[in-house]
C-alpha positions in Angstrom: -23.1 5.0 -4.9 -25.4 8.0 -5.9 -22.9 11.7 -6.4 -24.1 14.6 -4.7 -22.9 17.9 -4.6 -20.8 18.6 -1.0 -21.5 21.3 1.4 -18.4 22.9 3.3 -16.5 20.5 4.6 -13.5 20.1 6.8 -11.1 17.4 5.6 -7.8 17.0 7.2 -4.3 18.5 6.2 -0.4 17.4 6.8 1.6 20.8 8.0 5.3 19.8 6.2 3.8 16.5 6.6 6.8 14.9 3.8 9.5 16.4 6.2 8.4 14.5 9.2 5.7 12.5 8.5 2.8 14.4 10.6 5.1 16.5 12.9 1.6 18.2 13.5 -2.0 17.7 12.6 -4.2 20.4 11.4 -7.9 20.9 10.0 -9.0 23.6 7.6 -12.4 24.2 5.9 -12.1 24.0 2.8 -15.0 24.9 0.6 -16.1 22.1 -2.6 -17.4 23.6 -5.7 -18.2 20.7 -7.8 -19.6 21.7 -11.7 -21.3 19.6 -13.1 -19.0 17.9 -15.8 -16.1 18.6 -13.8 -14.6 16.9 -10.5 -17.2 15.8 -8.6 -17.1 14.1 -4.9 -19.3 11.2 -3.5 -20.2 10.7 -0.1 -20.8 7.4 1.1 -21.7 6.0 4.5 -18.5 4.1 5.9 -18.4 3.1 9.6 -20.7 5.5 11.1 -19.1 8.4 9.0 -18.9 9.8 5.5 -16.1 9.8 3.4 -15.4 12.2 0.7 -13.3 11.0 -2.6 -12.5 12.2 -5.7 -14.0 10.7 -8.3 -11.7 8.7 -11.0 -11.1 8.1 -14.4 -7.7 6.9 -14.5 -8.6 3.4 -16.2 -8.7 4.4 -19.9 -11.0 3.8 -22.5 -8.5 1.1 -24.1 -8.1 -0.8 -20.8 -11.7 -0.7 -20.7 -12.2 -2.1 -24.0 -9.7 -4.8 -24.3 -11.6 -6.2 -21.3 -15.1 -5.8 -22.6 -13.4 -7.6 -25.8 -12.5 -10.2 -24.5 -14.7 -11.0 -22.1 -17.0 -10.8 -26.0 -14.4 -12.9 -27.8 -14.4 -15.8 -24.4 -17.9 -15.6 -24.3 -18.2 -15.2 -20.7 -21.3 -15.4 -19.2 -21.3 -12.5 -17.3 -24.0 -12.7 -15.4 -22.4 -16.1 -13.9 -25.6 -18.1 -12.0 -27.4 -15.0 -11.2 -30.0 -12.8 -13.4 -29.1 -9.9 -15.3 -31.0 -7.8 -12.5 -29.3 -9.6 -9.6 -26.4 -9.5 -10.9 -26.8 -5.5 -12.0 -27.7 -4.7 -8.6 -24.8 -6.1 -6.4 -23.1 -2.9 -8.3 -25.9 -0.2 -9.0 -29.1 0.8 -7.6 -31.6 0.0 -10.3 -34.4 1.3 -8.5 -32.4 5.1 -8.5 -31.8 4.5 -12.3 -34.2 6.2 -14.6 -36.5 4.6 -17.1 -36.2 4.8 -20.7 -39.3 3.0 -21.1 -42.7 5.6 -20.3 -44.5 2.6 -18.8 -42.0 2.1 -16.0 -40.4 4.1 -13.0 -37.2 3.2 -13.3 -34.3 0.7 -14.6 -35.0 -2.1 -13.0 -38.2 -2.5 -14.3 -36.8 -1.5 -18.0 -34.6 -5.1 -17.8 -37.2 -7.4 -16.6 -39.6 -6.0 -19.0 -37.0 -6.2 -22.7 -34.5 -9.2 -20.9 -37.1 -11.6 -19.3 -41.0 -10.8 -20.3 -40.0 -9.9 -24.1 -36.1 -10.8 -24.5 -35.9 -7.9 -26.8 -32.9 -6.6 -25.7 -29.6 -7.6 -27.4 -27.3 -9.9 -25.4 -24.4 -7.4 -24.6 -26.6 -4.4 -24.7 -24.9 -3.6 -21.2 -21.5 -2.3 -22.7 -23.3 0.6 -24.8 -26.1 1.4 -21.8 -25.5 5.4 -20.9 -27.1 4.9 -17.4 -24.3 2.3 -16.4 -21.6 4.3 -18.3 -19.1 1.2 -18.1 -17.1 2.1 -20.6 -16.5 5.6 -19.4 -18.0 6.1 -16.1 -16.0 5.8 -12.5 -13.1 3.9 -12.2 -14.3 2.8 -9.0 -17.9 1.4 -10.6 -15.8 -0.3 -13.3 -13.6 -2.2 -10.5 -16.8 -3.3 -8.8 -18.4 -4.8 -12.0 -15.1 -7.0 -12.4 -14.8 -7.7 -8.9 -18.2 -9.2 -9.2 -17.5 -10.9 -11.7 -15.1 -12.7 -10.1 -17.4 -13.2 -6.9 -18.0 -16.7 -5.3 -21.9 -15.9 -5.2 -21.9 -15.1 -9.2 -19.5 -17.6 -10.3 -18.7 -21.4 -8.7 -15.8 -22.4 -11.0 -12.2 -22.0 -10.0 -10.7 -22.5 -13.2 -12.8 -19.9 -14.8 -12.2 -17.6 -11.8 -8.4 -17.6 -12.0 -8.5 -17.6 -15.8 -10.7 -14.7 -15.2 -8.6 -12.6 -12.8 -5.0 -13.4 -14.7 -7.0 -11.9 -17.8 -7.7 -8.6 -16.2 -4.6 -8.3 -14.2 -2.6 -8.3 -17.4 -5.3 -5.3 -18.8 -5.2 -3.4 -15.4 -1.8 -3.2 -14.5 -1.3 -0.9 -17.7 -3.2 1.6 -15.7 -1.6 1.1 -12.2 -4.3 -1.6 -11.2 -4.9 -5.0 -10.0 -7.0 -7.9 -8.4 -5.9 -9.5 -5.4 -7.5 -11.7 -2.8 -9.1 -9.8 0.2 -11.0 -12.5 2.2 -12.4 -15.7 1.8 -16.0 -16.4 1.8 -17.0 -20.4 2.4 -13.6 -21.0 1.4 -13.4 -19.5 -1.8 -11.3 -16.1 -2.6 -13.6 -12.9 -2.6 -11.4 -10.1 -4.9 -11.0 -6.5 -3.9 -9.1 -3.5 -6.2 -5.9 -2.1 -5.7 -3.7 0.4 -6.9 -0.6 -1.3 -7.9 2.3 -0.4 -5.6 5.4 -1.9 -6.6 6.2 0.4 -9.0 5.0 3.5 -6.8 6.8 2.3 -3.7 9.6 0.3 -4.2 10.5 -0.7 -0.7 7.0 -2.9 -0.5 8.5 -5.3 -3.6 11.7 -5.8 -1.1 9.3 -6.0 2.0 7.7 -8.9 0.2 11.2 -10.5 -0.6 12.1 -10.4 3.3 8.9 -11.9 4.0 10.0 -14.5 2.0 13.0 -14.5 3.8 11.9 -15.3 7.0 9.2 -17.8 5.8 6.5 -15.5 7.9 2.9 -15.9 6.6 2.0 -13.4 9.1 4.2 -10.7 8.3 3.3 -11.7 4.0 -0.2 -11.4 5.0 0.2 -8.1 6.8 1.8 -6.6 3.5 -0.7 -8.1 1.6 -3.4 -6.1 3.8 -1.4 -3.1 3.2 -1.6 -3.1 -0.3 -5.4 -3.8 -0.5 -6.3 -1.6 2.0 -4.4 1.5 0.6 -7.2 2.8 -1.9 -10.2 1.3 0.0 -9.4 1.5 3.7 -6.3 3.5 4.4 -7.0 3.6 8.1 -6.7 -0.4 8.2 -3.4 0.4 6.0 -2.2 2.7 8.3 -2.9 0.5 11.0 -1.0 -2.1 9.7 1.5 0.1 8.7 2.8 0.2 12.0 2.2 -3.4 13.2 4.8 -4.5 10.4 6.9 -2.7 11.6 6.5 -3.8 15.3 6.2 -7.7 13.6 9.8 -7.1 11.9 11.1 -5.7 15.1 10.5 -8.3 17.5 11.5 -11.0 14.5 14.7 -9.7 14.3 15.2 -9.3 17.9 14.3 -12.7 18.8 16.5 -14.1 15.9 19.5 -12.2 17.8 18.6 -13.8 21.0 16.6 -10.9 22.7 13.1 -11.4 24.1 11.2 -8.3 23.4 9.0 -6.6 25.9 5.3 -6.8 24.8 4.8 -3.6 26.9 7.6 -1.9 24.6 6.2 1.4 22.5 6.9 1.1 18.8 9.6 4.2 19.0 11.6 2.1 22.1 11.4 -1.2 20.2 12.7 0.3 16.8 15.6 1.9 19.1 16.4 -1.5 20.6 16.5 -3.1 17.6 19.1 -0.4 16.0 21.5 -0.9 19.4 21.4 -4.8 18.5 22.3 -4.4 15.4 25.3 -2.1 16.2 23.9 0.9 14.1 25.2 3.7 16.6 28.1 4.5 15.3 27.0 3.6 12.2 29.4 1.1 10.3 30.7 2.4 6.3 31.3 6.2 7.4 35.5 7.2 6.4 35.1 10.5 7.9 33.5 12.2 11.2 30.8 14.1 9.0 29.7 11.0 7.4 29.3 8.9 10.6 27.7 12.0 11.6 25.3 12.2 8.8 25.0 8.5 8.7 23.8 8.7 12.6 21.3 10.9 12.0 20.0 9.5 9.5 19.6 6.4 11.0 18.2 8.3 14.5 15.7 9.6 12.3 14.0 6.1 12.0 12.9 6.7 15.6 11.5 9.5 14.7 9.4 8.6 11.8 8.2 5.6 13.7 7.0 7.7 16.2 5.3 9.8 13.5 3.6 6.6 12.1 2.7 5.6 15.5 1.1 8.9 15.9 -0.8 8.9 13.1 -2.2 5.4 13.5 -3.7 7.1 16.5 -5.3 9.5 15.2 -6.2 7.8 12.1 -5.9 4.5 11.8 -7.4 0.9 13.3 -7.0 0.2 16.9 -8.5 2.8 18.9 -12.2 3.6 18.5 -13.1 7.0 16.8 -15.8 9.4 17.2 -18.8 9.3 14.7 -18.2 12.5 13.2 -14.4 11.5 12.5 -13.3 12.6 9.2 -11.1 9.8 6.8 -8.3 10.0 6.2 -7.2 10.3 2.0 -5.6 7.1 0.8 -2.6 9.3 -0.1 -1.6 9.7 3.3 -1.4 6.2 3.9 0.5 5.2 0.7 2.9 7.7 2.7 2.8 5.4 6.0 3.0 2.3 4.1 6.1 3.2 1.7 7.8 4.6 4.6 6.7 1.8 7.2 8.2 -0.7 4.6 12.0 1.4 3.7 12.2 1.1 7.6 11.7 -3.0 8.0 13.9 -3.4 4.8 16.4 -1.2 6.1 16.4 -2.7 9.9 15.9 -6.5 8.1 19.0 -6.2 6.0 21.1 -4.8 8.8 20.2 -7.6 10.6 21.9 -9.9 7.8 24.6 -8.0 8.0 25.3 -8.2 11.7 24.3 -12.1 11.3 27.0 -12.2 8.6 29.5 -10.3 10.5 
């Protein structure tokens, strides 16, 4: 992914967006001034539009170098059953790299003359290349290069594979990262990146302990999509965000003997699950100000469905966009997710208690 500086833009903004999750939507233009060793944006084609992200360096030079140790000390073959080149350029554009050889246009042509017509390259020389910068370049080129390392079309072993991804889990998760399964491909597990949520969001560890609970593959696999999707496709997060919730709803309907109407709008279904469960007044308040407090509080669930619900309109999967539709930032749907998942706890252990009771 090549950096370029950014023209004016208009990227999306949340008015008192943490008070009510997206009462209202607004755009401002906003004007990117990018130095050159400071912040800098990429644009990339995604879906018929471009998204704009900070570039990262939040995975520090130690992570990086445990990794590139150990991979050294295991002698992993890096390159799996690709070449060095084919390999290389499942993460970089060697053809937009420059030369550091006058006889040649570019880097491409630099590896296949010193790693395959001469061989006189050292073996690892591609931890200490400055034109790949792997040791301190982009967080997001770093994840690539071990997601591809891990890739069914570089390496065929399954052993090595989950030896291989247990090994940088244990490095990443220092710095708030990890490699999880995002699709399979002939069968075997292609990995994607993710920031590490559990300890950023709470309410997704219990979400994954309900799921559990119920013994519901589907509703594990739509946290699961959740989580990958955060960083990488927060509209697919967002989306999701919102059919967890609807999944949890009509679970814990039908467990209390209710069918649910498939026509029902997320904000009516959250409300009929609360008047199941007997959450009007709500049970636990001593005094008329705390069931008063306690009421609203739980009223506001409605509300902050609805606010999900809206925002998955506007932003996330499920309704076609138009071209020039600007992303939304992956914070915005950590929002949605943390909050989609306090809500399905929340209604999920109310329903154990109204079982129990």
């Amino acid at each position: 992914m090549r950096t370029k500086e950014s023209p004016n833009l208009s990227i999306p903004s949340f008015r008192d967006f943490g008070a009510n999750l997206g009462d209202s939507l607004c755009s401002r233009r906003m004007l990117l001034h990018l130095p050159l060793l400071s912040r800098t944006f990429q644009i990339s084609r995604l879906r018929n539009s471009f998204r704009v992200s900070v570039i990262e360096h939040n995975i520090s030079e130690v992570t990086r170098r445990n990794i590139i140790d150990n991979l050294r000390v295991g002698g992993t073959n890096l390159y799996g059953r690709l070449s060095e080149i084919e390999f290389l350029s499942r993460v970089f554009d060697l053809t937009k790299l420059p030369s550091h050889d006058g006889r040649f246009h570019h880097m491409e042509d630099d590896i296949r003359q010193h790693t395959v017509n001469n061989s006189d390259w050292e073996n690892e020389w591609i931890w200490s290349d400055g034109r790949l910068n792997l040791l301190h370049g982009p967080d997001d080129i770093f994840l690539r290069f071990l997601c591809e390392l891990v890739h069914p079309v570089v390496r065929t072993d399954n052993e090595q594979v989950d030896k291989l991804v247990d090994m940088l889990n244990i490095y990443l998760k220092e710095d708030g990262w990890e490699l999880t399964e995002r699709m399979r491909l002939s069968g075997r597990p292609v990995f994607a990146a993710h920031r590490r949520l559990d300890g950023m969001t709470p309410a997704l560890g219990a979400a994954k302990v309900m799921a559990d609970s119920l013994s519901s593959d589907y509703i594990s696999q739509q946290i699961t999509r959740m989580e990958v999707a955060v960083e990488n496709d927060p509209e697919l997060a967002i989306g999701t965000a919102k059919e967890l919730i609807e999944s949890v709803c009509k679970t814990i309907l039908k467990e209390e003997g209710i069918q649910p109407d498939s026509k029902t709008d997320l904000p009516a279904l959250v409300s009929q699950t609360i008047d199941i469960l007997g959450l009007f007044p709500p049970a636990g308040a001593t005094t008329k100000m705390e069931g008063e407090s306690l009421r609203i509080a739980v009223k506001a669930l409605v509300t902050l469905t609805h606010r999900i619900a809206e925002v998955r309109n506007a932003y996330g999967t499920g309704h076609g966009k138009e071209a020039d539709t600007t992303p939304i930032e992956p914070r915005y749907a950590r929002l949605c997710v943390g909050a989609a998942a306090t809500i399905v706890v929340f209604l999920f252990e109310s329903h154990l208690h109204h079982k129990s009771s």
